[in-house]
C-alpha positions as CSV (number, residue, x, y, z in Angstrom):
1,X,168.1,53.1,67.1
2,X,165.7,54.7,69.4
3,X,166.3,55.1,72.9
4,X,163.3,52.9,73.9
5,X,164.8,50.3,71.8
6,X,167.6,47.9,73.7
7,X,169.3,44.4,71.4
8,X,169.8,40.9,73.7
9,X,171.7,38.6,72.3
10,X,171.3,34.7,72.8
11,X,173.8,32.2,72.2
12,X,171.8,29.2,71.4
13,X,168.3,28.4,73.4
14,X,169.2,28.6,76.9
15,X,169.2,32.3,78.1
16,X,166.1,33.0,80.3
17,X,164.9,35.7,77.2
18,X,164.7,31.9,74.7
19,X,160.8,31.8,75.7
20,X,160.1,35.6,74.3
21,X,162.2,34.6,71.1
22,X,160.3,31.6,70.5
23,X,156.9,33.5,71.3
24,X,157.1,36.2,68.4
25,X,158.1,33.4,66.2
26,X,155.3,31.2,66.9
27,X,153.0,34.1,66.6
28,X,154.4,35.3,63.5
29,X,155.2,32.0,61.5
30,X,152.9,29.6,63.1
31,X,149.8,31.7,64.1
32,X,149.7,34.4,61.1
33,X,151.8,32.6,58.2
34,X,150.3,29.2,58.9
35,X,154.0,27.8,59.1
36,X,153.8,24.2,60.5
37,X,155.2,24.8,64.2
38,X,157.9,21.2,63.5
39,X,159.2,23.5,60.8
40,X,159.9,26.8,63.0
41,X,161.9,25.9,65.5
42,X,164.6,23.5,64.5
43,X,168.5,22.1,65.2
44,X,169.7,25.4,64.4
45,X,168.7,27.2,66.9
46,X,171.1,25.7,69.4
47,X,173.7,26.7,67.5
48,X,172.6,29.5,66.4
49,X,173.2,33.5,67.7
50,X,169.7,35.2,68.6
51,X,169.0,38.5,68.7
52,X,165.9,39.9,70.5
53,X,164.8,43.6,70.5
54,X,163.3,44.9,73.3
55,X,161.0,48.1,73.3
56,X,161.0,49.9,76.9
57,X,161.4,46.1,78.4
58,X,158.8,44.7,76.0
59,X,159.9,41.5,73.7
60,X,159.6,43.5,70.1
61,X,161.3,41.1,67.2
62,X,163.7,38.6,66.9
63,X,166.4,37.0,64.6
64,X,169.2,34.9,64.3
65,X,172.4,34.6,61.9
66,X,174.9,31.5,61.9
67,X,178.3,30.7,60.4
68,X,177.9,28.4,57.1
69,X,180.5,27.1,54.6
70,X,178.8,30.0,52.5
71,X,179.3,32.9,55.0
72,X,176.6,33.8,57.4
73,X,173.2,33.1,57.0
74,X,170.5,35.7,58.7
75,X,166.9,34.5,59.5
76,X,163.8,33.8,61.2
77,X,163.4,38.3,61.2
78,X,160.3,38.2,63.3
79,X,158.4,41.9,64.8
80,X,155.6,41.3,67.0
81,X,152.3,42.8,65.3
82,X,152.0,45.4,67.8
83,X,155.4,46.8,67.3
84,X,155.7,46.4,63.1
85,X,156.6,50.2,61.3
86,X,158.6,51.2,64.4
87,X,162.2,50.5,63.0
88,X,162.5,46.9,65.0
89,X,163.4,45.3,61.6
90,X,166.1,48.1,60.7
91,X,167.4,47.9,64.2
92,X,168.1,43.9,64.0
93,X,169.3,43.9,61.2
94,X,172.0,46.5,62.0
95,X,172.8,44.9,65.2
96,X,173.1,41.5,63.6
97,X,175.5,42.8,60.7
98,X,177.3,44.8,63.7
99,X,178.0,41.6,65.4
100,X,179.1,39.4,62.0
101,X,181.5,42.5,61.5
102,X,183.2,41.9,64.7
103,X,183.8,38.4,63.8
104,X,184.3,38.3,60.4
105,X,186.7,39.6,57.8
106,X,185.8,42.3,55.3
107,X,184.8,40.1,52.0
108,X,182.4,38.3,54.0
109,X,179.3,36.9,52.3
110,X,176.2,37.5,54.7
111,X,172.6,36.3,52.6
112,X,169.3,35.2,53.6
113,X,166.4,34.1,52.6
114,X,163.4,37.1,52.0
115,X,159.6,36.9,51.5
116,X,159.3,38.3,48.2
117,X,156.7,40.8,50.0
118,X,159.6,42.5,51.6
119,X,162.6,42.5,49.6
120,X,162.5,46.0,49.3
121,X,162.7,46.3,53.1
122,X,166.2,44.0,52.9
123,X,167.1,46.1,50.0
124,X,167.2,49.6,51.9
125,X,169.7,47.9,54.5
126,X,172.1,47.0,51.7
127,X,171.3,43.4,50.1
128,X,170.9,42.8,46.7
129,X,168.3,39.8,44.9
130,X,170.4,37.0,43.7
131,X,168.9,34.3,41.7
132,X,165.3,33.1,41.2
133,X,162.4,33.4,43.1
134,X,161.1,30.0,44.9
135,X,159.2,28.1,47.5
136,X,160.1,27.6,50.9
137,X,157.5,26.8,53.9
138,X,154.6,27.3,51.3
139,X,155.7,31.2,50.9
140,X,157.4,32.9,47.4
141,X,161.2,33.9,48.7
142,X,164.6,35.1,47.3
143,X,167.7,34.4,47.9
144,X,169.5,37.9,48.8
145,X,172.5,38.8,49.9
146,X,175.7,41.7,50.4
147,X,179.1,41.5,51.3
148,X,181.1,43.1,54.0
């Protein structure tokens, strides 16, 4: 990770950095995928751990990653268009498997849902495609995934 780059982690939606998450997401999702805003933020984002990428100080990307009865579940991998091809991606994904490795035991099953535009992206950190493409929020996804 670059020295300009520094990870905050959220536990749910009350740390003072929740409006920056929320920001990129809406202007990712909502504004330039055309995601229906009711659909974007929902009851899982309480619960959920948030990770937000900061470039010298400046709100970058976001994701988040929850416990399920299926292992963990990463999503909602959002870089603000200003800061895309940088390594903001790479760099939350690392720090979210980081913080799933502290927690969880080796065997773990860690998946998420990818735009088939970027699979390849998910596959350079390690996943793998498992089953068949389909339809989520109007946009053509996978189901991928890799164990610890």
């Amino acid at each position: 990770m670059s020295d300009s780059l520094s990870v905050v982690f959220l536990e749910g939606t009350s740390s003072e950095f929740w409006p920056a998450v929320m920001q990129i997401r809406k202007d990712v999702f909502v504004d330039e995928q055309k995601i229906d805003i009711s659909l974007e933020f929902d009851d899982t984002d309480a619960i959920a751990h948030h990770l937000l990428v900061l470039d010298n100080g400046h709100p970058a990307g976001v994701c988040r990653f929850f416990k399920t009865d299926e292992g963990y579940k990463m999503g909602r991998f959002a870089v603000a268009k200003s800061f895309r091809g940088q390594g903001i991606g790479n760099a939350l994904i690392q720090a979210s498997l980081g913080e799933i490795e502290e927690v969880a035991p080796k065997g773990t099953r860690v998946y998420l849902h990818a735009q088939t535009t970027v699979t390849g992206f998910y596959e350079e950190e390690g996943f793998v495609i498992k089953g068949v493409e389909f339809m989520e929020d109007g946009i053509a996804h996978v189901m991928m995934e890799q164990v610890l």
